[in-house]
VEXTI-177252 format. One record per residue: residue number from 1; x, y, z of N, C-alpha, C, O in turn; residue in one letter. Coordinates in nm, 3 decimals. Layout:
BEGIN
[r NUM, [X, Y, Z], [X, Y, Z], [X, Y, Z], [X, Y, Z], 'A']
...
***
This chain:
BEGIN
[r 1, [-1.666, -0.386, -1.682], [-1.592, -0.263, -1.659], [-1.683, -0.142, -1.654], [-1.639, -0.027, -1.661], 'X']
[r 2, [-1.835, -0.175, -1.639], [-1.930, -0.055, -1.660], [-1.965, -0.005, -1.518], [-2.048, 0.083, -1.497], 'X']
[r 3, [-1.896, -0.066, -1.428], [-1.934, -0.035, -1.278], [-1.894, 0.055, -1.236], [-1.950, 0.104, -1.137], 'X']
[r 4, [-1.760, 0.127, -1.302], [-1.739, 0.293, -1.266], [-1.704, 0.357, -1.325], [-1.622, 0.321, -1.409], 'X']
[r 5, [-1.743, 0.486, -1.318], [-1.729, 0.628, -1.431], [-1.600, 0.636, -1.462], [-1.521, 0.616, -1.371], 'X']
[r 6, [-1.552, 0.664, -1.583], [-1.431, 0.689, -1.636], [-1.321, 0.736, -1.537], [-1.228, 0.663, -1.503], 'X']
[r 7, [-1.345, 0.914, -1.477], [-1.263, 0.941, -1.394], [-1.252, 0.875, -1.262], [-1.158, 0.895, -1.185], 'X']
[r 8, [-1.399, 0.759, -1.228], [-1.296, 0.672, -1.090], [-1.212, 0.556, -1.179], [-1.114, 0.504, -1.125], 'X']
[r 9, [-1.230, 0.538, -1.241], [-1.096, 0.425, -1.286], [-0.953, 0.486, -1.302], [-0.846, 0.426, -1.290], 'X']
[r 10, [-0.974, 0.634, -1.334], [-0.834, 0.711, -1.344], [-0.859, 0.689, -1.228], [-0.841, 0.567, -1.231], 'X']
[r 11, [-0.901, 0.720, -1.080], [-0.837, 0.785, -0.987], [-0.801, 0.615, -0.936], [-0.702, 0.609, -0.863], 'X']
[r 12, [-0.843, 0.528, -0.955], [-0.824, 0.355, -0.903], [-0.669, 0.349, -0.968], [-0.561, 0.350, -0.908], 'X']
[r 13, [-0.690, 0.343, -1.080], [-0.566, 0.303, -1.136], [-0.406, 0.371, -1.095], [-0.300, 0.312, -1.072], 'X']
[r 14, [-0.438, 0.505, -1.097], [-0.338, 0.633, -1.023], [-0.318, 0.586, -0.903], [-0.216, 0.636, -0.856], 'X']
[r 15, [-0.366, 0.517, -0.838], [-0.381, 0.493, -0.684], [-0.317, 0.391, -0.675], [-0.259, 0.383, -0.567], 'X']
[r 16, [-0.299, 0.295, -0.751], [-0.176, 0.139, -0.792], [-0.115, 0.204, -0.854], [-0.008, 0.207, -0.795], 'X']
[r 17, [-0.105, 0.289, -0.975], [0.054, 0.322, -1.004], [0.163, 0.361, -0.907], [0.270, 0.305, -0.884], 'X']
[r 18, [0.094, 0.505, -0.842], [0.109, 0.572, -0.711], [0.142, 0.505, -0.561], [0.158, 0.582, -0.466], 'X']
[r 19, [0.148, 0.415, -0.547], [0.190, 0.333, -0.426], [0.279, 0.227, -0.479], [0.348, 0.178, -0.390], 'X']
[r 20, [0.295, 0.183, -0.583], [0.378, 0.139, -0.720], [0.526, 0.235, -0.648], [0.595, 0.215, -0.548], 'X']
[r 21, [0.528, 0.330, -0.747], [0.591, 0.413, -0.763], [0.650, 0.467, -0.608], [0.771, 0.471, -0.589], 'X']
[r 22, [0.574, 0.499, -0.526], [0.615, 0.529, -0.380], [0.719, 0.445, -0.318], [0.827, 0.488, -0.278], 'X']
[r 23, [0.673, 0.301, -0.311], [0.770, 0.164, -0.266], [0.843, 0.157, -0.293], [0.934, 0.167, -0.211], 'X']
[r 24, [0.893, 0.121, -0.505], [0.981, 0.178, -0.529], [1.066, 0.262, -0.486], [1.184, 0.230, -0.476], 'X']
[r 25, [1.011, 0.421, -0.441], [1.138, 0.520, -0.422], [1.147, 0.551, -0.230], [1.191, 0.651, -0.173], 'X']
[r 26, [1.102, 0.454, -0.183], [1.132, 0.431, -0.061], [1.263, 0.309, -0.038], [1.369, 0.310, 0.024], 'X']
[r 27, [1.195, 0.217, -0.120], [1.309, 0.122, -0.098], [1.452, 0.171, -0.189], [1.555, 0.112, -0.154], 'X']
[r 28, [1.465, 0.259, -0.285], [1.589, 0.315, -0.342], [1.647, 0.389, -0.258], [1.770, 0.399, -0.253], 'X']
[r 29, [1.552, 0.461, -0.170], [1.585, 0.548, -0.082], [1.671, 0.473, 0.039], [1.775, 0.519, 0.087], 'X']
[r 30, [1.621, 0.376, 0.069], [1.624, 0.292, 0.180], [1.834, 0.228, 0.112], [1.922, 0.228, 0.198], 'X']
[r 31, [1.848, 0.209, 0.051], [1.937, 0.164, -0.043], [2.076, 0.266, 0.004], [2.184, 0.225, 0.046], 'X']
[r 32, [2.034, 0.401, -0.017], [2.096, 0.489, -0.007], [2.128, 0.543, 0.152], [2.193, 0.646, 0.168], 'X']
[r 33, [2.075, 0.463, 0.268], [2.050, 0.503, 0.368], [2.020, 0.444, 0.466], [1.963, 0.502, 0.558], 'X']
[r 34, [2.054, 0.305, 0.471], [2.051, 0.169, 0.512], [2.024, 0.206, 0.646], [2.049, 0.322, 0.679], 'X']
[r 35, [1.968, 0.111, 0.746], [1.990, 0.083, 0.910], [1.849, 0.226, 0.918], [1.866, 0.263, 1.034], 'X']
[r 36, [1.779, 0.280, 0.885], [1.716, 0.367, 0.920], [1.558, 0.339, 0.974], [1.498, 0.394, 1.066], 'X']
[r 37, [1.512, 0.227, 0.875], [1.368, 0.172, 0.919], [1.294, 0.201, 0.769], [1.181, 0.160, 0.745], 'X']
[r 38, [1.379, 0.284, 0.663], [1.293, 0.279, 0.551], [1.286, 0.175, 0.491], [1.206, 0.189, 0.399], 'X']
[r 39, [1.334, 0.064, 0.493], [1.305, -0.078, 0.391], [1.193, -0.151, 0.475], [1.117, -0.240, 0.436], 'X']
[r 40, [1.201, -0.093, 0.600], [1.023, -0.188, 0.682], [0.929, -0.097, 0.620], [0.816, -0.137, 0.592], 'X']
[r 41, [0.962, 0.009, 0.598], [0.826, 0.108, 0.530], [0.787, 0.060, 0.405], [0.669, 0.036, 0.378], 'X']
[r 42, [0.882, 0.044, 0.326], [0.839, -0.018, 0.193], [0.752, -0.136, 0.222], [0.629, -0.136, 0.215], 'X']
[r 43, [0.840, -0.251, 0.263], [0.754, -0.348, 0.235], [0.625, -0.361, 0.347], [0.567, -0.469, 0.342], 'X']
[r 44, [0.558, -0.227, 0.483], [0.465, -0.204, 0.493], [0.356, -0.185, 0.409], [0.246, -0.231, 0.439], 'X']
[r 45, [0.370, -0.138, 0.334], [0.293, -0.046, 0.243], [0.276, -0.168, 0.121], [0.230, -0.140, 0.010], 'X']
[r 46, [0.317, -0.295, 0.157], [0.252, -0.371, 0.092], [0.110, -0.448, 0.044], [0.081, -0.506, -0.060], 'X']
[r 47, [0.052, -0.429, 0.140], [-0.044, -0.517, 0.201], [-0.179, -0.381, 0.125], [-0.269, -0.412, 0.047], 'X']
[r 48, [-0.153, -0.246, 0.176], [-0.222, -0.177, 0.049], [-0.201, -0.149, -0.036], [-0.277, -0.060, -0.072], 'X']
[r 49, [-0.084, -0.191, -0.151], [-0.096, -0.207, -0.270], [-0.163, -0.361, -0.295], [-0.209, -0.364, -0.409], 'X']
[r 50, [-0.180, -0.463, -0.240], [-0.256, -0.511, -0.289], [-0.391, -0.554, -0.257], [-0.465, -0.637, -0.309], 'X']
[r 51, [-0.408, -0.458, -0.136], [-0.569, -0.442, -0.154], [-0.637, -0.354, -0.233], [-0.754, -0.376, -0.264], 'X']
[r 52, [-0.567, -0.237, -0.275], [-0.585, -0.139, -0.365], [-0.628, -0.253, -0.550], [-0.708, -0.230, -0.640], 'X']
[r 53, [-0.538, -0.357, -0.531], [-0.542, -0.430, -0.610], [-0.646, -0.511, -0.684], [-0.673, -0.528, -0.803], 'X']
[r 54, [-0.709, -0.568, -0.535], [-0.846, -0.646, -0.524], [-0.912, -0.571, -0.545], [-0.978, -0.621, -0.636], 'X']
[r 55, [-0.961, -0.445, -0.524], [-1.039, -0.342, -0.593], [-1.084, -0.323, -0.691], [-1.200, -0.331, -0.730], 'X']
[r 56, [-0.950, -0.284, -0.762], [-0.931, -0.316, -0.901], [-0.987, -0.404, -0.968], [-1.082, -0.399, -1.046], 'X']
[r 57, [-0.915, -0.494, -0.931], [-0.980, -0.654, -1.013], [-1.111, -0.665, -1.020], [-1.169, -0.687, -1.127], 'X']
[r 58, [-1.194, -0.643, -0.862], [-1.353, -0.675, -0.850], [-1.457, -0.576, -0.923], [-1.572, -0.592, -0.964], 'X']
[r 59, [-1.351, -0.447, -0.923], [-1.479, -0.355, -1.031], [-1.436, -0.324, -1.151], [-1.478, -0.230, -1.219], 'X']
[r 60, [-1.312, -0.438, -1.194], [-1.275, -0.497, -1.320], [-1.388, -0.588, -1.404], [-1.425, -0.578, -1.521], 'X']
[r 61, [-1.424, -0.673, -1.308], [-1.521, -0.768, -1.330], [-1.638, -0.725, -1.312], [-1.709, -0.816, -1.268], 'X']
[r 62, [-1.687, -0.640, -1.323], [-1.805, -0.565, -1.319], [-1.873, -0.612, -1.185], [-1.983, -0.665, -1.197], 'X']
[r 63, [-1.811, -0.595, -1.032], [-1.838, -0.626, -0.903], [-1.927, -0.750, -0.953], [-2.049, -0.746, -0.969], 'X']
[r 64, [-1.853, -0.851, -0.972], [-1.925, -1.025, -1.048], [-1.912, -1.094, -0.870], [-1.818, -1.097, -0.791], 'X']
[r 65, [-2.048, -1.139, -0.864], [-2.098, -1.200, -0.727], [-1.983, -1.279, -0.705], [-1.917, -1.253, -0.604], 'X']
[r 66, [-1.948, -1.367, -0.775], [-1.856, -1.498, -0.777], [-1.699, -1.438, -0.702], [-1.605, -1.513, -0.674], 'X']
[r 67, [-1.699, -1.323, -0.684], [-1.564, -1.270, -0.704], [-1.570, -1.179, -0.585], [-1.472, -1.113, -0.553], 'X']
[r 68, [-1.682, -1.174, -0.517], [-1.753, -1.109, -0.360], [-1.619, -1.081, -0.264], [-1.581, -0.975, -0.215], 'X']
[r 69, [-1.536, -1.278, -0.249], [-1.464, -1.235, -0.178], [-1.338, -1.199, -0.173], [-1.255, -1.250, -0.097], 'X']
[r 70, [-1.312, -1.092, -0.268], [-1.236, -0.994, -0.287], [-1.230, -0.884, -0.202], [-1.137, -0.833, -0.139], 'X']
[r 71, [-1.374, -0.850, -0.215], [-1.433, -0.752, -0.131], [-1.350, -0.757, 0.016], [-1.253, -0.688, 0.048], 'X']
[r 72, [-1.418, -0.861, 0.094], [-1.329, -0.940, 0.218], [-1.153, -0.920, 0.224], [-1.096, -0.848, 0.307], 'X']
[r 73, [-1.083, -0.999, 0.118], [-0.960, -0.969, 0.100], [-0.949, -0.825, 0.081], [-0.906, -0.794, 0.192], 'X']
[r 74, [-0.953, -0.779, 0.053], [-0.966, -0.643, 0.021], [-0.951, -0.512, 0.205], [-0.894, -0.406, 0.232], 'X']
[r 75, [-1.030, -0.602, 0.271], [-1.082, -0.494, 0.359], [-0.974, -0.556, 0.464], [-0.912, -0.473, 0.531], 'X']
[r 76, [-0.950, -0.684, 0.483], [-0.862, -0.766, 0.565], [-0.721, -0.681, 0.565], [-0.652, -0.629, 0.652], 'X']
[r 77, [-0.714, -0.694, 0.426], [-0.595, -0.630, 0.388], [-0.560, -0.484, 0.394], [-0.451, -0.435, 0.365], 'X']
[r 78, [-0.658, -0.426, 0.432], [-0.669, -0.237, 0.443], [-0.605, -0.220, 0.583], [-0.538, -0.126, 0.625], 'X']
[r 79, [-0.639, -0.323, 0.639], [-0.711, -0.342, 0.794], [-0.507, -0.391, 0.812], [-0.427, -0.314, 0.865], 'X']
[r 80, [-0.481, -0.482, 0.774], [-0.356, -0.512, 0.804], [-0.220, -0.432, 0.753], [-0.123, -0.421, 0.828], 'X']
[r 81, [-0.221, -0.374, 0.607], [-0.226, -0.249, 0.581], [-0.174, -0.127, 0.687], [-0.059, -0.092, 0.713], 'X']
[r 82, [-0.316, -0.071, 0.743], [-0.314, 0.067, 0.862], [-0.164, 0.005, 0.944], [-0.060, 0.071, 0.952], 'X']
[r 83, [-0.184, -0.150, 1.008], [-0.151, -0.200, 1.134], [0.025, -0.166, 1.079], [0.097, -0.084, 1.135], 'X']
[r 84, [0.052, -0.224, 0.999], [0.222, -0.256, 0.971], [0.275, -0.114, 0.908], [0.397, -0.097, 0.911], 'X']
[r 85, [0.190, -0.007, 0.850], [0.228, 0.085, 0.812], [0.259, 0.160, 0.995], [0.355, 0.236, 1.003], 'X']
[r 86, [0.197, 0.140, 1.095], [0.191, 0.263, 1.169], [0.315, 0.143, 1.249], [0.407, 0.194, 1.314], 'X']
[r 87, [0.308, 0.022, 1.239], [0.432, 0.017, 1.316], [0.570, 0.016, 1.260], [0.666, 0.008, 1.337], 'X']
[r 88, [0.585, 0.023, 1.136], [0.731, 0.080, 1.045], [0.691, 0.226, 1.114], [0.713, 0.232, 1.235], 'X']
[r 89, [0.637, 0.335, 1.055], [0.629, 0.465, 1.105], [0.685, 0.470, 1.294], [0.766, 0.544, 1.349], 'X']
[r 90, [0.615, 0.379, 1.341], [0.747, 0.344, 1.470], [0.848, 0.341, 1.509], [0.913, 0.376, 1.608], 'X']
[r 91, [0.864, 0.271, 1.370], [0.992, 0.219, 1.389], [1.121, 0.319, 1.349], [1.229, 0.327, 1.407], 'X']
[r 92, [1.075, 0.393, 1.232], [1.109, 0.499, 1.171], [1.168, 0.613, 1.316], [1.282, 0.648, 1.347], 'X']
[r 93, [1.045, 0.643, 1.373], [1.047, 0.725, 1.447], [1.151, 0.709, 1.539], [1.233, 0.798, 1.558], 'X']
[r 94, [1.154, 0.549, 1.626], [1.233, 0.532, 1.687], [1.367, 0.537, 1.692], [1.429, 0.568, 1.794], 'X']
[r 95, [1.440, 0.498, 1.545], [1.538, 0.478, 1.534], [1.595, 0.605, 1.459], [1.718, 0.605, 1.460], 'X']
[r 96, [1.518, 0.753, 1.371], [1.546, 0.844, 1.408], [1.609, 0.912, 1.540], [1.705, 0.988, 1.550], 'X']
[r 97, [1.530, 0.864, 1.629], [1.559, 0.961, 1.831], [1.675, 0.919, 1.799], [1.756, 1.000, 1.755], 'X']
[r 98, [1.711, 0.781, 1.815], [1.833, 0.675, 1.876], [1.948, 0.743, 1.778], [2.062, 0.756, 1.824], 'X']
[r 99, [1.911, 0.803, 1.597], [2.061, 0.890, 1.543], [2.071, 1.008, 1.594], [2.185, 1.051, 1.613], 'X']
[r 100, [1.942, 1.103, 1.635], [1.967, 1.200, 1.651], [2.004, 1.250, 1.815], [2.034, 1.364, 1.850], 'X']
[r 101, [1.995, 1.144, 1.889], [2.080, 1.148, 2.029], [2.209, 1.132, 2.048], [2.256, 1.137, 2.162], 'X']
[r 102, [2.310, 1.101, 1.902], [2.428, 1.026, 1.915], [2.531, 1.161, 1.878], [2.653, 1.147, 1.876], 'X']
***
């Protein structure tokens, strides 16, 4: 756990609570407001909470060689992450036009 300074582990950890917490109040939101595209946003925003995760874990383990490919998972997952977040945000978008034309 000596691999990073106190305040980056606050800002690591804040960063999984914080996307925690976001999903959560997207998908409550989504609850309240069905057919809109916010429940694809939530579970977008999956894929970087748990690469945010692997992060965690690997400079949990004091970045331990054995545990490298985290790193990999990690970046795969950032990478897939961007992709499903911008096509919910699509989708979002789209099906906004389609209420606000009616």
């Amino acid at each position: 756990m000596h691999s990073l300074s106190f305040p980056t582990w606050i800002i690591h950890i804040s960063s999984v609570i914080e996307w925690t917490l976001a999903i959560w109040l997207i998908w409550t939101y989504n609850k309240q407001y069905p057919h809109r595209g916010w429940g694809g946003l939530a579970w977008a925003m999956f894929p970087a909470l748990v690469s945010a995760m692997c992060a965690v874990t690997w400079h949990f383990f004091d970045n331990a060689a054995s545990l490298e490919w985290l790193v990999t998972v990690q970046a795969a997952l950032t990478l897939i992450g961007n992709c499903t977040l911008a096509i919910a945000a699509y989708f979002i978008w789209k099906i906004s036009r389609s209420h606000s034309q009616v």
